[in-house]
Structure formats: structure tokens, C-alpha cells
C-alpha positions as CSV (number, residue, x, y, z in Angstrom):
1,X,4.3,8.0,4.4
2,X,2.0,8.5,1.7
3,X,4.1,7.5,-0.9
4,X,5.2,3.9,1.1
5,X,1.1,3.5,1.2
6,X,1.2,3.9,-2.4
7,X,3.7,1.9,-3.2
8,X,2.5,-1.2,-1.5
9,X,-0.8,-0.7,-2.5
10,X,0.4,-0.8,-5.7
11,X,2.4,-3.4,-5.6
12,X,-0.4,-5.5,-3.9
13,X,-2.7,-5.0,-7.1
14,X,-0.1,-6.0,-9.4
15,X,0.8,-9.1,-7.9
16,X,-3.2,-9.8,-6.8
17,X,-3.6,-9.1,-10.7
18,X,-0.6,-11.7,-11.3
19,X,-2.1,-14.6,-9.4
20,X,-5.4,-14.3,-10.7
21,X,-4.1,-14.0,-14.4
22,X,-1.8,-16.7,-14.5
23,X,-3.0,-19.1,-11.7
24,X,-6.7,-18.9,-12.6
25,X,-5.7,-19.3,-16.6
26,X,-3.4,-22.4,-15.6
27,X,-6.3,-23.9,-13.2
28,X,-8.6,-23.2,-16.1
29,X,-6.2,-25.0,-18.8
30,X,-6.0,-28.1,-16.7
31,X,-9.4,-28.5,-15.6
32,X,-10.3,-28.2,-19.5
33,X,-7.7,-30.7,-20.0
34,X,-9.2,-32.7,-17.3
35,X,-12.7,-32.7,-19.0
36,X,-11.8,-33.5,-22.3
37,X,-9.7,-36.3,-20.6
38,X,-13.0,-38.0,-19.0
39,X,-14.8,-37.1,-22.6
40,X,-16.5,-34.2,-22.4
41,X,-16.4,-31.7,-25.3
42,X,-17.3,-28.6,-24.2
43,X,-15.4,-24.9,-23.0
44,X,-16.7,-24.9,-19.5
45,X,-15.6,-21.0,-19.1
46,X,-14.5,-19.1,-22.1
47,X,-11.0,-17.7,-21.5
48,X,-11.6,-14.0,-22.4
49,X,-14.2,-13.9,-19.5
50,X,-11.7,-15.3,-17.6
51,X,-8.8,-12.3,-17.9
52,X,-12.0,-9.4,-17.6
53,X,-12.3,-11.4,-14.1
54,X,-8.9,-11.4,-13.6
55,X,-8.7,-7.5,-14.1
56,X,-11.7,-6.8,-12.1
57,X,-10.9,-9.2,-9.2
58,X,-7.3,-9.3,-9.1
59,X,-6.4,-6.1,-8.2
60,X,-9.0,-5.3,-6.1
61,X,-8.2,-8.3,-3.8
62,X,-4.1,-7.2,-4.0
63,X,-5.1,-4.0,-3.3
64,X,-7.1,-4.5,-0.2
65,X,-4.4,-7.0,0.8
66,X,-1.5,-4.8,0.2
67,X,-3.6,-1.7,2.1
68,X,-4.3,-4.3,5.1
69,X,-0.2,-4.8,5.4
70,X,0.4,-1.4,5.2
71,X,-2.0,-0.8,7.9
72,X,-0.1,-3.3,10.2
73,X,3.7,-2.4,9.1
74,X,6.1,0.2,10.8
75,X,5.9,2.4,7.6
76,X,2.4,3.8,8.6
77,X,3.5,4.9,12.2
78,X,4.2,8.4,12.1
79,X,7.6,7.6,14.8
80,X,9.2,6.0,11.7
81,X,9.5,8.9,9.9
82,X,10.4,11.2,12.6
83,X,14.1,11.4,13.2
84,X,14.2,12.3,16.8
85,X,12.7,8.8,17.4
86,X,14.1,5.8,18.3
87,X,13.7,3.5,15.2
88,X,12.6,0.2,16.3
């Protein structure tokens, strides 16, 4: 059990960490784009802030996100491990 709590935990932080890098970078690129477009010519938010936010708050959102589903999936019942159970 522990290690399926792991697992998706892990999992959750990785892809939390995935989002946040390459969505936020790509919403960041275009609104850039978007600015320079309309005339301004300035760096609203410098991208290497940007990916220490990303590691910060990425996984930590994934995480929690991944622990909440753990929480409300079959693999943290203790009767899906136990083999005189029924399995449902």
C-alpha cells in the first residue's frame, strides 16, 4: 500500500511539475509575444524566475493532487490487498 501511495504521489509531482514548466513557459511566451505585438518593449516576468516557480509550485500542487486521489482510490483500502476479500 505504501508503495502504490508513493507511486502516485510521485507521479502527481512530476506531472504537476510538467504543467507548470511547459504550460506556464508557453503562456508566458505568448503573452510576451502579445505585448511586444501591441508595442510594448519590456520582459514582464523574467523566465528563470519563472522555472524556480515552476519547481517550487509544481510539484507541490501534483503532489497534493496525486495524495488527494490516492486517498479516494481502491488502492488505499486495506480489503484490496487482502486476498481473502472479495475485490471489487
Amino acid at each position: 500500500m505504501l508503495g502504490n501511495e508513493i507511486g502516485i504521489i510521485t507521479f502527481g509531482a512530476l506531472a504537476g511539475l510538467a504543467v507548470f514548466l511547459i504550460g506556464g513557459s508557453l503562456l508566458l511566451y505568448a503573452f510576451e509575444i502579445l505585448l511586444q505585438s501591441a508595442g510594448f518593449d519590456f520582459v514582464l516576468f523574467p523566465f528563470i524566475w519563472w522555472v524556480i516557480v515552476s519547481f517550487i509550485f509544481g510539484p507541490v500542487i501534483g503532489g497534493f493532487i496525486g495524495y488527494l486521489y490516492f486517498k479516494r482510490s481502491r488502492y488505499s483500502k486495506t480489503t484490496y490487498y487482502n486476498p481473502l476479500t472479495e475485490n471489487l
